[in-house]
N, C-alpha and C positions, 0 to 999 in steps of 0.2 A: 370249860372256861367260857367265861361271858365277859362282856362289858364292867359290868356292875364291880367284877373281880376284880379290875385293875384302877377303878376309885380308889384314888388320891394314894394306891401303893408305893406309887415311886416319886413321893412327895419330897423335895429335899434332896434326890439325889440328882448327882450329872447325868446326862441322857444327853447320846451323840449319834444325830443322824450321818449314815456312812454310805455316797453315794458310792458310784463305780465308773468313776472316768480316767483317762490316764496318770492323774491325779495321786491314785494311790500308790506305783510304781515308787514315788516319792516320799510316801507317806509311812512311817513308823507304827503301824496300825497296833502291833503287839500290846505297844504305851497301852490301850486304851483295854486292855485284858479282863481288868479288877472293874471297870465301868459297865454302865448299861447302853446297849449299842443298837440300834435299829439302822439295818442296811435293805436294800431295794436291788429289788429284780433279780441281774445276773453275777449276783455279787460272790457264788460260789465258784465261777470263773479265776478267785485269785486264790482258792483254798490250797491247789498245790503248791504256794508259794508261803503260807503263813499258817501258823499254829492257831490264830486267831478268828475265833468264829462268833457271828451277832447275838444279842439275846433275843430279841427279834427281829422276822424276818417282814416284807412288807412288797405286797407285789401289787401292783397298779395296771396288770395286762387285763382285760376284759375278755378277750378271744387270744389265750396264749398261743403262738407257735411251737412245733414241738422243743424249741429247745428252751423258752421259755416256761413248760411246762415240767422239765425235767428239775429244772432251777426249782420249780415249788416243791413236786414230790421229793426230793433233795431233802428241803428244809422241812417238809413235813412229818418225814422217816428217821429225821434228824432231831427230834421232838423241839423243835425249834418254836415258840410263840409266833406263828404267822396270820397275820393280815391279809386278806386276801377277797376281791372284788367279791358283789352275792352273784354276778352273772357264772362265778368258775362253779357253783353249789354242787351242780350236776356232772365237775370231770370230780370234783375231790371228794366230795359228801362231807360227812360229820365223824371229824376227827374231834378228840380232848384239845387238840392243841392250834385249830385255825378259829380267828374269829374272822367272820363274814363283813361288808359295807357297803354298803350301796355308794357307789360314785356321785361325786358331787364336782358343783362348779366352781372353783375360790372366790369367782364373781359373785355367784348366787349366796356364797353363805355370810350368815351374820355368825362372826365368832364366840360372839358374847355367850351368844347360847349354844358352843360346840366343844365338849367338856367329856372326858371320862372318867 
């Protein structure tokens, strides 16, 4: 999987980002089953409560803790499409299913040109 793959794929469709704060407790998440779902971090923390798993995953740790790292291998084993910083290259390698990104600053970036 690369970049290039997921040009203009999911053009037209809903796409729901799904953080994880207490939030969810509240939150009907199943609803969102038949959509495209991109959740963060430790979002397998709710998996013994819900049938409901992301299309992708997206993790933003740069130096994971181990429990933050269990979260990825999780989603990685889970052939889950994950996101995942270039600093983790060397705990995860070259899976089919992670694409790598260099961090950025929301400040620094110009959106206009920040496209997949």
């Amino acid at each position: 999987m690369n970049w290039t793959d997921l040009r203009d794929k999911y053009q037209n469709e809903r796409i729901f980002l799904i953080g994880n704060g207490p939030s969810l407790a509240e939150t009907p998440i199943e609803a969102l089953s038949d959509d495209y779902t991109f959740a963060l971090n430790r979002i397998d923390e709710i998996y013994d409560e819900t049938s409901w798993r992301p299309s992708f995953y997206f993790n933003t740790y740069s130096n994971p803790e181990s429990r933050d790292e269990k979260s990825i291998r999780k989603h990685i084993h889970m052939g889950t499409r994950c996101f995942i910083t270039s600093a983790n290259r060397p705990i995860f390698g070259e899976e089919n299913n992670i694409l790598y990104f260099d961090q950025m600053s929301l400040f620094q970036t110009n959106f206009d040109e920040f496209t997949i």
